[in-house]
Structures are given as structure tokens and as C-alpha cells.
C-alpha positions in Angstrom: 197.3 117.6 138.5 199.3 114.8 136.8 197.3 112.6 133.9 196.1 109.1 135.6 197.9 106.7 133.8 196.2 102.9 133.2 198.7 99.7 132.7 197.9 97.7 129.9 195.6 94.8 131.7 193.3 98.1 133.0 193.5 98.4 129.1 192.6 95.4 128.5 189.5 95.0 131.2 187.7 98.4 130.1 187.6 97.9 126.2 187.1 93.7 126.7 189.9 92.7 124.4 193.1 90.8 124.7 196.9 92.0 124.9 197.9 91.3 121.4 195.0 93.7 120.5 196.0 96.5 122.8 199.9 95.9 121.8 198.9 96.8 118.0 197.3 99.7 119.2 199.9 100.9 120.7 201.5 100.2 118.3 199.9 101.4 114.9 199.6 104.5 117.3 196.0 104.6 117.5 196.5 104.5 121.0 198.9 106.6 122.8 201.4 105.6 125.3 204.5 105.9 127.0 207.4 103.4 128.6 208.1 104.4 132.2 211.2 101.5 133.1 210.1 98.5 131.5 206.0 99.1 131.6 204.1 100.5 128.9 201.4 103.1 130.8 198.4 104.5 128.5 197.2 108.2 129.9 193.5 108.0 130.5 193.0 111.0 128.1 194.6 109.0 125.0 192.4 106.1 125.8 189.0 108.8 125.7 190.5 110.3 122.4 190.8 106.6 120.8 186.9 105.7 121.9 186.0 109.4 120.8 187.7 108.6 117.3 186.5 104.7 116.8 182.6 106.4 117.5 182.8 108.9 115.1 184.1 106.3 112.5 181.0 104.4 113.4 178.5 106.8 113.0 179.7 108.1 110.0 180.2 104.1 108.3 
């Protein structure tokens, strides 16, 4: 079955932050993503491995 893929605004709504701050996630490549014509899509699976990452940072701060 194909990855779901989330647009940046779904992005945006499910970590609370703005464009600019998805954008430089993107990309700093923190957050994976891919162009499909002129629309940036994130796979749902890159966004789990970026919370996955950011909570292990936290616990181990």
C-alpha cells in the first residue's frame, strides 16, 4: 500500500507551528519530503521519524 502523504498546512495543523517553520525543516532536512508538480508532500512515516528523533533529544537533554 502506497505511504499517505500530508501537504504542508496538515503539517502545519498537527505539530501547531507556522509555514516558515515547517519550510526550514524541510529544508535543513530534518523533515523529509518530496515535490510532486509544484507541491511539496511530507510522507507520514518521515513526519513519525522526526517526532521519534526530537523525543529522544528531549529525554536525553
Amino acid at each position: 500500500m502506497p505511504e499517505e502523504l500530508l501537504t504542508v498546512p496538515e503539517v502545519m495543523a498537527r505539530l501547531k507551528v507556522g509555514r516558515t517553520t515547517v519550510y526550514d525543516l524541510i529544508r535543513t532536512h530534518r523533515l523529509p519530503s518530496l515535490t510532486i508538480g509544484r507541491s511539496r508532500r511530507i510522507p507520514v512515516e518521515g513526519l513519525r521519524q522526526y517526532l521519534a528523533s526530537r523525543l529522544q533529544y528531549e529525554e536525553a537533554a
